[in-house]
C-alpha positions in Angstrom: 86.3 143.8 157.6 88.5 146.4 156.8 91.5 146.4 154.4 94.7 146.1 156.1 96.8 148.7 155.8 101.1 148.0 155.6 103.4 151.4 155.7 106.8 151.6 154.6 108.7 151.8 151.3 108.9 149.7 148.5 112.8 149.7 148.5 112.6 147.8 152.2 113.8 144.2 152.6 111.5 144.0 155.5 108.7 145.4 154.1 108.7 143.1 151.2 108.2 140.1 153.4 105.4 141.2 155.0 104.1 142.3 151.8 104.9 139.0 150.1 103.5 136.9 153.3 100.1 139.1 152.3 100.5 138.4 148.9 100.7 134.6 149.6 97.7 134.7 151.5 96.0 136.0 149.5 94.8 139.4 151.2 93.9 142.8 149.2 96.2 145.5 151.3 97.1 148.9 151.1 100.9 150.2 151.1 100.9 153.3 152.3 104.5 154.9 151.4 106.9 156.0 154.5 110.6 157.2 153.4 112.7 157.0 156.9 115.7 158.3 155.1 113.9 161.3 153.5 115.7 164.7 153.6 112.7 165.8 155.6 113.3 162.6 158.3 110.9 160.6 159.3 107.0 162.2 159.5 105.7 162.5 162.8 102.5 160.9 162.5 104.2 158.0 161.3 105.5 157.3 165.2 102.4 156.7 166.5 102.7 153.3 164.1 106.2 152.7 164.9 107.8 154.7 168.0 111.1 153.8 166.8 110.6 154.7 163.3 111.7 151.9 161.6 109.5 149.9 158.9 107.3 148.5 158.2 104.4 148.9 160.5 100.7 147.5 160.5 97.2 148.4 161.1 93.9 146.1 160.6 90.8 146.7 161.8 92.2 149.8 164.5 94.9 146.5 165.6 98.9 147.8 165.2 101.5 146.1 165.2 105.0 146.9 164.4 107.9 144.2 163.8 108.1 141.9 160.8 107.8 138.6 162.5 105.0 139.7 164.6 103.1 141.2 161.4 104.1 137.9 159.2 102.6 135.7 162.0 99.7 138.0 162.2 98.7 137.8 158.7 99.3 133.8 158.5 96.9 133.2 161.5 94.0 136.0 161.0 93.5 135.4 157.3 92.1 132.4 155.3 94.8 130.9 152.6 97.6 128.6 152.7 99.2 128.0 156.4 102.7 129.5 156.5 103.7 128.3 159.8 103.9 124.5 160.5 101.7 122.2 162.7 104.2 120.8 164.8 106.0 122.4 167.4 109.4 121.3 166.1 109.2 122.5 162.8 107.4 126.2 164.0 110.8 125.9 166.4 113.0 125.5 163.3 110.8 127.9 161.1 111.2 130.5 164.2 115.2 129.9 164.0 116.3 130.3 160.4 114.1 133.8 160.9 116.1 134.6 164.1 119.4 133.9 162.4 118.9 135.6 159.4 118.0 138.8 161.5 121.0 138.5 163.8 123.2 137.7 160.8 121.9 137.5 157.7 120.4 141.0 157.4 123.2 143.5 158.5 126.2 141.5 156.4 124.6 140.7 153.5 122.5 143.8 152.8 124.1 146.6 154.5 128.0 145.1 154.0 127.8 143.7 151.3 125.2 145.1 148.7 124.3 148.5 150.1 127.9 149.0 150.4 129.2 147.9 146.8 126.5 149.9 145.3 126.1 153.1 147.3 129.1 153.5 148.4 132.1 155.1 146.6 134.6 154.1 146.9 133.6 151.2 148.4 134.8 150.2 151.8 136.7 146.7 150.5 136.8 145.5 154.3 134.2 146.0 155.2 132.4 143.4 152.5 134.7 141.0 152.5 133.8 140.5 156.3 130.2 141.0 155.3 130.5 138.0 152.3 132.6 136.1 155.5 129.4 136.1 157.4 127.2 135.5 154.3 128.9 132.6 153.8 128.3 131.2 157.6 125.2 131.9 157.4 124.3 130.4 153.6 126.2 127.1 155.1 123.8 127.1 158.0 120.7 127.6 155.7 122.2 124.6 154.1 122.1 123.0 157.3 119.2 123.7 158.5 117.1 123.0 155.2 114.9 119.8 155.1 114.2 118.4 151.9 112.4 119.0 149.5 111.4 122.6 147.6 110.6 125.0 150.6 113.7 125.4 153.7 110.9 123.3 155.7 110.4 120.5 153.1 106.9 120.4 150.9 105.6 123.5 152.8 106.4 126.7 152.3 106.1 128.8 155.2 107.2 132.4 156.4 110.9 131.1 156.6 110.9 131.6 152.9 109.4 134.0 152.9 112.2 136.0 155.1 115.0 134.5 153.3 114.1 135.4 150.0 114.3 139.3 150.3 117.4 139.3 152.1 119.1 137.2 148.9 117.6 138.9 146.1 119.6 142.0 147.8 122.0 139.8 148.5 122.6 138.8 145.0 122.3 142.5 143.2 126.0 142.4 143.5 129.0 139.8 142.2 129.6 138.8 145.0 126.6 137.4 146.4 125.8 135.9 143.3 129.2 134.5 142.9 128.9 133.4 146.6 125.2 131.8 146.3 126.0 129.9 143.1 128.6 127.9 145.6 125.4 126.3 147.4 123.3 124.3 145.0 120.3 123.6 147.1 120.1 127.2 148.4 121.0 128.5 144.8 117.9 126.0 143.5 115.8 127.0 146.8 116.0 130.5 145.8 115.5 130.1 142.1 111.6 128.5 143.1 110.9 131.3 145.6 112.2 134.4 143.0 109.7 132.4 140.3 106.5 133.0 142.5 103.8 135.7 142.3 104.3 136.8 145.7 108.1 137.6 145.4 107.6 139.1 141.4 104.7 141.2 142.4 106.7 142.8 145.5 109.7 143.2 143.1 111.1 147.0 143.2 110.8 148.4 139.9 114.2 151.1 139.0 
């Protein structure tokens, strides 16, 4: 069987989760490098992975696929190693939500509004991220929320809602602000301190 193959960048939230659900699997995988904000723009061939041009994108065995979740699911269900999804239909229902939500409104505030913005940007847009940390904060009291307990969002198992989350914070928390903001939420503050301590999230770790 052949090696899968995962193309995007190294700097990319989304890329990182699919790279650490490979890593927690367990699966040998290529990264092959595609910069969509290149000078040049995005390569040509590259559309034939991804119409839209966005990353990452996936290829195993001639199969493609293209969106996170679908690649993360993917991964989980055609490789041997732990089970990132859960058995039961309720907690694959609540695994499938906290992913949803932190797409809808997890991603754009908290990366874009809030980090890309404070250390990109100058001078920074100061609107702009304090509506982004507003949102952050909705959506870190809904993680709350949402969590069961134990360790993992899900209770004992970890599972590819961890594995979504914990990119999105660690950009998240490159700034003041988001760390300031995360330290006000002790069991996502300790929930993120277990995922940043694993292999898969310190071997997926962009280095300056």
């Amino acid at each position: 069987m052949a090696k899968p193959v995962l193309y995007g960048a190294d700097y990319s939230v989304y890329v990182r989760i699919a790279r650490m659900t490979l890593e927690e699997k367990g699966v040998d995988y290529d990264l092959v490098p595609v910069d969509i904000f290149a000078a040049e723009g995005i390569p040509a061939w590259y559309l034939e992975h991804h119409p839209f041009g966005r990353i990452p994108a996936f290829e195993h065995d001639g199969f493609r696929l293209f969106e996170t979740g679908a690649i993360a699911r993917y991964v989980d269900e055609a490789f041997d190693g732990p089970a990132l999804q859960p058995d039961d239909p309720h907690g694959r229902a609540r695994m499938s939500q906290i992913t949803g939500m932190l797409d809808a409104y997890g991603y754009r505030a908290m990366v874009w509004d809030v980090a890309v913005e404070r250390l990109e940007k100058a001078p920074a847009d100061e609107e702009l991220i304090a509506r982004g940390i507003s949102q952050a904060e909705t959506v870190l009291r809904t993680l709350v929320s949402l969590k069961t307990p134990g360790p993992w969002l899900l209770g004992d198992q970890l599972t590819l809602a961890d594995l979504h989350a914990a990119p999105i914070i660690a950009y998240f928390v490159k700034v003041e602000e988001g760390r300031d903001l995360l330290a006000r939420f002790a069991d996502i503050r300790d929930w993120y301190a277990r995922v940043a301590a694993r292999q898969s999230f310190v071997r997926t770790e962009k280095v300056a």
